[in-house]
C-alpha positions in Angstrom: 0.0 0.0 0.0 1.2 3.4 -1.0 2.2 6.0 1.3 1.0 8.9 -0.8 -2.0 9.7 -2.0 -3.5 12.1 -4.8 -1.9 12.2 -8.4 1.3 10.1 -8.2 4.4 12.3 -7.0 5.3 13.7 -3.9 2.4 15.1 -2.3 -0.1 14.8 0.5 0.8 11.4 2.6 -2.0 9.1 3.6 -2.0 10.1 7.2 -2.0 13.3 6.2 -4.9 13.1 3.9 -6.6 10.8 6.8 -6.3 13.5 9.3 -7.5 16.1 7.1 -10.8 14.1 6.4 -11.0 13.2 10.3 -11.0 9.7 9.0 -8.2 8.2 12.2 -7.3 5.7 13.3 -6.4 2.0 12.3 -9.9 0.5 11.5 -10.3 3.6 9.4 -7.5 3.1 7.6 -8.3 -0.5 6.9 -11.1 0.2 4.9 -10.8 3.0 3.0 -9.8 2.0 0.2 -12.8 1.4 -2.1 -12.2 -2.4 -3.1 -10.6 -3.2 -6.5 -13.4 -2.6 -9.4 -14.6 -6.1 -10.4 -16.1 -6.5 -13.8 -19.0 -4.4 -15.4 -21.8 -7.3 -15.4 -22.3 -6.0 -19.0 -18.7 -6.8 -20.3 -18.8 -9.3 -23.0 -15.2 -10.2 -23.0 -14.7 -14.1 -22.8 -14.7 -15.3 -19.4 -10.7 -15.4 -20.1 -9.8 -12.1 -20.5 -12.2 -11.5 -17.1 -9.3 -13.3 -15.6 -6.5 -10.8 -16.5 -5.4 -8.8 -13.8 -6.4 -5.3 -13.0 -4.3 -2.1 -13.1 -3.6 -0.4 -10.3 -2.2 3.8 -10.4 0.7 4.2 -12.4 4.1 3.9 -9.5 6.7 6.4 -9.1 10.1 4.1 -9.5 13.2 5.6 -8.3 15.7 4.2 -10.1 18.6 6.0 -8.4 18.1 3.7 -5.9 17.8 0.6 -8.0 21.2 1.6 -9.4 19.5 2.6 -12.2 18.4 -0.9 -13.3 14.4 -2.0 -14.2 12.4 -4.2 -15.9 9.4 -3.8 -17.6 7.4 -6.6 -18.0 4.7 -6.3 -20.6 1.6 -7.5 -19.2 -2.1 -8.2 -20.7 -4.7 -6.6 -18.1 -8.1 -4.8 -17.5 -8.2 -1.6 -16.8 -11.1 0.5 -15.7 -11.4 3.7 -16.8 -14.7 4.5 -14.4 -15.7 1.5 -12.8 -19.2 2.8 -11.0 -22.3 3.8 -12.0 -22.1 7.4 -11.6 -21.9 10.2 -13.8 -22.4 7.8 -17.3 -20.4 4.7 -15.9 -19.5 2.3 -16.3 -16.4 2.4 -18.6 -14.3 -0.8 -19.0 -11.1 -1.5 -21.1 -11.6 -5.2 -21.5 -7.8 -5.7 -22.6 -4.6 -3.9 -22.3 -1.1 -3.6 -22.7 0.5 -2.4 -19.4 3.7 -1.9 -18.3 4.6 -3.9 -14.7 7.9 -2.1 -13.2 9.9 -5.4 -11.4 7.6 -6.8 -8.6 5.1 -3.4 -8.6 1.2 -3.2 -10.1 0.7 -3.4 -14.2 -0.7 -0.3 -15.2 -1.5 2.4 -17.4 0.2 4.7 -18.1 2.6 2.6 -16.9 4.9 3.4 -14.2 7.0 6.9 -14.1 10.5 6.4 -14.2 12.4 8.3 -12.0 16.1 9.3 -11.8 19.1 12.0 -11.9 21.1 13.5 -14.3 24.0 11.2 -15.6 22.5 8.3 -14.0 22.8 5.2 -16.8 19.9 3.4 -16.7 19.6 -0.2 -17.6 15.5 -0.9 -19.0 15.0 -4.5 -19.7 11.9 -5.0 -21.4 10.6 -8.3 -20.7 8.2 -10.1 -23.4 8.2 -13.5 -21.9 4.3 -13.2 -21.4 3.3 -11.2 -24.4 1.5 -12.1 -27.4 2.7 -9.5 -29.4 6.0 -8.0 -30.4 6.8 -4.6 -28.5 10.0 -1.9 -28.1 10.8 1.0 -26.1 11.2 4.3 -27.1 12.6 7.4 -24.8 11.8 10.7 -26.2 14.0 13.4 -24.8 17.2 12.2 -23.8 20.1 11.1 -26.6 21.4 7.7 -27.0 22.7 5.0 -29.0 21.2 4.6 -32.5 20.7 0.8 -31.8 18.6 2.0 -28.1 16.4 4.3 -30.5 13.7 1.4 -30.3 12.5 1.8 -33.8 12.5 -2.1 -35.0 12.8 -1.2 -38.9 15.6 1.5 -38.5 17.1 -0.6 -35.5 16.8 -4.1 -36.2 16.1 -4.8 -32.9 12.5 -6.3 -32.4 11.6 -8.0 -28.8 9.3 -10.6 -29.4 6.6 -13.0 -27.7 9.3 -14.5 -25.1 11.8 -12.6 -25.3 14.0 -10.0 -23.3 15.8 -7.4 -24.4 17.8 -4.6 -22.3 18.3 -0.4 -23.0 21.1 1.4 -22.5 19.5 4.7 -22.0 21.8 7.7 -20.5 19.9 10.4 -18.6 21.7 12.9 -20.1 18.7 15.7 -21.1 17.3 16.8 -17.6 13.2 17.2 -17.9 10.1 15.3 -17.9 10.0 12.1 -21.5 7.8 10.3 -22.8 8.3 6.2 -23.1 6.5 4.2 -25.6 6.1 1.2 -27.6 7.4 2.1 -31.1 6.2 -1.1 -32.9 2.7 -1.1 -34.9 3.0 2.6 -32.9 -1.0 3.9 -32.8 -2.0 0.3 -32.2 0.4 -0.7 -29.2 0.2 3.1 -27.8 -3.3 3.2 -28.1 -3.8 -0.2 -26.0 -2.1 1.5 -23.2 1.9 1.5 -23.8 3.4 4.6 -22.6 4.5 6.2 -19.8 6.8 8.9 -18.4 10.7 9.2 -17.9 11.5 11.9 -15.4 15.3 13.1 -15.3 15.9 15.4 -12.3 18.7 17.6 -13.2 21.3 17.6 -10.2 20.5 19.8 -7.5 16.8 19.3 -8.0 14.8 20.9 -5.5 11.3 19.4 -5.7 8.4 21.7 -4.8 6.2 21.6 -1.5 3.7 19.3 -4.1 5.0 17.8 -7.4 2.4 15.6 -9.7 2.6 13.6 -12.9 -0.4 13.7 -15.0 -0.7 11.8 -18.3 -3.6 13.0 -20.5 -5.0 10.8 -23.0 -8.1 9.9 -25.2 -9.4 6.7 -26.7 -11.2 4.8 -28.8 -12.2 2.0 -26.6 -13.4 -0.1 -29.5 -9.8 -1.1 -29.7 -10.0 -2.9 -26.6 -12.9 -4.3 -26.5 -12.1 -5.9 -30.2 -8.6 -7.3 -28.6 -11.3 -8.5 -25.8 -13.6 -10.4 -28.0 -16.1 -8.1 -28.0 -18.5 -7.5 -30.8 -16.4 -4.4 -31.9 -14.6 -3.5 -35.2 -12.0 -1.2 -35.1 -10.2 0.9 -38.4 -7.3 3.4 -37.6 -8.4 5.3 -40.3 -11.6 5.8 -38.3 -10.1 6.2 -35.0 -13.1 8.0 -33.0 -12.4 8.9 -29.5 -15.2 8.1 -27.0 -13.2 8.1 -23.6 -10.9 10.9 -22.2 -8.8 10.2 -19.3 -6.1 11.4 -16.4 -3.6 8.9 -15.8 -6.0 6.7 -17.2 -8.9 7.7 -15.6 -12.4 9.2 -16.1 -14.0 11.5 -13.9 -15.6 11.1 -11.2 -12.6 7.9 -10.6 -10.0 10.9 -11.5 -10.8 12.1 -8.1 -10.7 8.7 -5.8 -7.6 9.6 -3.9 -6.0 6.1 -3.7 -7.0 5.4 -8.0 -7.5 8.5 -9.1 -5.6 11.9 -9.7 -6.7 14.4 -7.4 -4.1 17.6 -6.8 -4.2 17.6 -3.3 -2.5 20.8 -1.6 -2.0 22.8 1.7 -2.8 26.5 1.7 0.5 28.2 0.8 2.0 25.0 -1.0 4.3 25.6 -4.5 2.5 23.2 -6.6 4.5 21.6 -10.0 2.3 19.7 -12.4 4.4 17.8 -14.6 2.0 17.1 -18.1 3.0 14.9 -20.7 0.6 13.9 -23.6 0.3 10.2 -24.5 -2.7 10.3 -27.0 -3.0 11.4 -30.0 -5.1 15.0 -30.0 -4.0 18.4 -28.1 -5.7 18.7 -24.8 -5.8 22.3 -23.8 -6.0 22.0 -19.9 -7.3 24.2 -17.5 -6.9 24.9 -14.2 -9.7 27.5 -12.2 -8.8 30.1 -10.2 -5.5 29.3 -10.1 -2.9 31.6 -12.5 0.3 29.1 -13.3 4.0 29.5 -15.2 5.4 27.6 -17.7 9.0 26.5 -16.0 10.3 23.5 -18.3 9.0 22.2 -22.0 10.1 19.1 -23.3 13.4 19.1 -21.1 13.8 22.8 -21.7 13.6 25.4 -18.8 12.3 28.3 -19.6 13.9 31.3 -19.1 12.3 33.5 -16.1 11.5 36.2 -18.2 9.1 33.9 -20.4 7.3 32.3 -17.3 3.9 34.6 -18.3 0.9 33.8 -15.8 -1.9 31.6 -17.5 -4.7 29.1 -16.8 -4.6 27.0 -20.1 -1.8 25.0 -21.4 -2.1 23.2 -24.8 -0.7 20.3 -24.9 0.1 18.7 -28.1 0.7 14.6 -28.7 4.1 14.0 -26.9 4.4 17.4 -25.9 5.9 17.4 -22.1 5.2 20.8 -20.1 5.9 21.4 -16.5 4.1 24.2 -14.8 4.4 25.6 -11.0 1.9 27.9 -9.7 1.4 29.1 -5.8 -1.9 27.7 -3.8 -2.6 31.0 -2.5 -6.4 30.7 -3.6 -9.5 30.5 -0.9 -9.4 27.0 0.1 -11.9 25.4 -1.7 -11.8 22.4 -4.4 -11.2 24.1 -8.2 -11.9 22.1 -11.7 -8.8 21.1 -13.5 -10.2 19.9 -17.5 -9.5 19.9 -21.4 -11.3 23.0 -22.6 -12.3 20.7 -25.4 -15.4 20.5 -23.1 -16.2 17.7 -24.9 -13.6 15.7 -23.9 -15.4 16.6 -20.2 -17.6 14.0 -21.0 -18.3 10.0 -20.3 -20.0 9.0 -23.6 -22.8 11.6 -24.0 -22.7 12.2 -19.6 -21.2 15.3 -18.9 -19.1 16.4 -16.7 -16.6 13.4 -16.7 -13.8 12.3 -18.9 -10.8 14.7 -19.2 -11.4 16.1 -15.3 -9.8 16.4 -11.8 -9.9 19.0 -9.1 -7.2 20.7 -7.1 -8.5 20.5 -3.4 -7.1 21.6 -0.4 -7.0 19.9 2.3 -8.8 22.4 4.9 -12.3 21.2 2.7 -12.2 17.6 3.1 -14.5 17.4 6.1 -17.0 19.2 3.8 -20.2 17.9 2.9 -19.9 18.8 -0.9 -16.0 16.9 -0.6 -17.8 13.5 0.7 -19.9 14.0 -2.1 -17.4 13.8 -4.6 -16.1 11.2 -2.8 -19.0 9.4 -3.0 -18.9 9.9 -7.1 -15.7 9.0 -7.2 -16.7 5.3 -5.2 -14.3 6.2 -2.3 -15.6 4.8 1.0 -14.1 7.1 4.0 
């Protein structure tokens, strides 16, 4: 069980967050967690794919401390984008393509890679379990032409039952993308990508730092891998799902699943963003005016940090923003403002949603009722 709660990073621990909802105390703490979403009773996938595992959050792995060695073991799984009945759920992903990080919890995006400048990192990709061929690609940082992880310009292909290993130097501080580059919309869009972060030496994080993967999908993908009674064409591709790290809202904002920006009054909050689908999200944050600091690996300069509340962010694009919670301690909407993209199939609000909230408002009535939305049991 995690010791932090909220969007992965370094923010709000759970006794922190436990205390501020007045939820103490051991039997408290044993249950709640809302149990692991079973099934939607009107999945058709085969009773076989019911049997894959679920994803969990995506994990924050510190590979500084694992000497900069990991494996990532390609795993089929469910995932559930929404897995209750409110607001238009709910919404299953009958099959995917997650990334496992050594022992840790499949999931997707899968897990954020985390390490310091001129660190070499060692990224075995394990295939022994897959069904399909797969690579890794690292945007961002420069390597070897043979660790570019493009099979037809590399020659190096890591197929069903097989291992291969990445040299990939942290050499270009800032916030990657990782990604299958083989049969690339197909194996991206079935849940293979992820985030590389590379600290540049003499990091100092802020009081809250977050990772938040944006993405849309068309879900009959899945459910066609799944044995569903779907039929998918890329040259159709129609998104119908919009998600968080993975997530629709209300599940976005289940603390222990979800993605929820949980701060302190007077906190510096970073949001690092990274774009793992295949549209520009223009997200939002209310009431809250943020900086640009770092794009793509790139700081930027001081004098170009202009305050704003909507960041574009193309496919790929990586952009880290930091802005002061200094606003009436309240909960405040963080969305696409493709407000359609705020939607779980024609339910709105959902989709492409979270919330900053502060911590002062979690013994409110209207927090336990997004709790409540969001299938947490306090």
């Amino acid at each position: 069980m995690s010791s932090q709660v909220g969007a992965p990073g370094t923010g709000v621990s759970r006794r922190e967050f436990l205390a501020a909802t007045g939820a103490v105390g051991v039997g408290t703490l044993a249950g709640c967690v809302a149990p692991t979403a079973s099934p939607s009773t009107t999945n058709r996938a085969s009773m076989s794919e019911q049997a894959l595992p679920h994803t969990g959050k995506p994990e924050v792995v510190n590979l500084d401390e694992l000497g900069g060695e990991v494996t990532l073991r390609a795993v089929h799984s469910r995932h559930s984008l929404h897995p209750h009945d409110t607001m238009g759920g709910p919404i299953e992903l009958p099959v995917v393509w997650a990334f496992q990080a050594n022992d840790g919890t499949p999931s997707v995006p899968g897990p954020i890679l985390r390490c310091t400048e001129g660190q070499t990192l060692k990224i075995t990709l394990d295939n022994t379990e897959s069904q399909m061929p797969h690579t890794l690609h690292f945007h961002g940082v420069r390597k070897t032409w043979e660790n570019d992880g493009v099979p037809t310009t590399t020659g190096v292909t890591v197929n069903p039952g097989e291992t291969h290993t990445y040299t990939i130097p942290a050499n270009v501080a800032g916030t990657h993308l990782y990604h299958c580059h083989f049969n690339t919309p197909f194996h991206m869009d079935m849940g293979m990508y992820g985030i590389l972060r590379v600290d540049p030496k003499g990091y100092e994080e802020a009081d809250k730092e977050y990772f938040v993967t944006v993405k849309e999908w068309d879900t009959r993908l899945s459910r066609m891998y799944g044995g569903e009674d779907a039929s998918y064409d890329l040259t159709a591709r129609k998104a119908d799902a919009f998600t968080l790290n993975g997530r629709s809202a209300p599940y976005t904002l289940h603390p222990e699943e979800g993605s929820p920006i949980l701060v302190d009054p007077g906190d510096t909050v970073r949001i690092h963003w990274v774009n793992g689908g295949f549209m520009s999200h223009p997200m939002h944050i209310h009431n809250h005016r943020f900086k640009i600091v770092e794009k793509d690996g790139s700081p930027i300069p001081e004098g170009m940090q202009l305050l704003q509340d909507v960041v574009n962010i193309a496919p790929a694009e990586r952009y880290t923003v930091e802005f002061e919670a200094d606003a009436d301690p309240g909960i405040y909407l963080i969305h696409c403002h493709k407000v359609d993209h705020v939607r779980n199939g024609s339910s709105y609000p959902g989709g492409m949603l979270s919330g900053v909230i502060y911590t002062p408002v979690m013994k409110s009535d209207i927090f336990r009722q997004l709790m409540e939305y969001a299938g947490y049991q306090q």
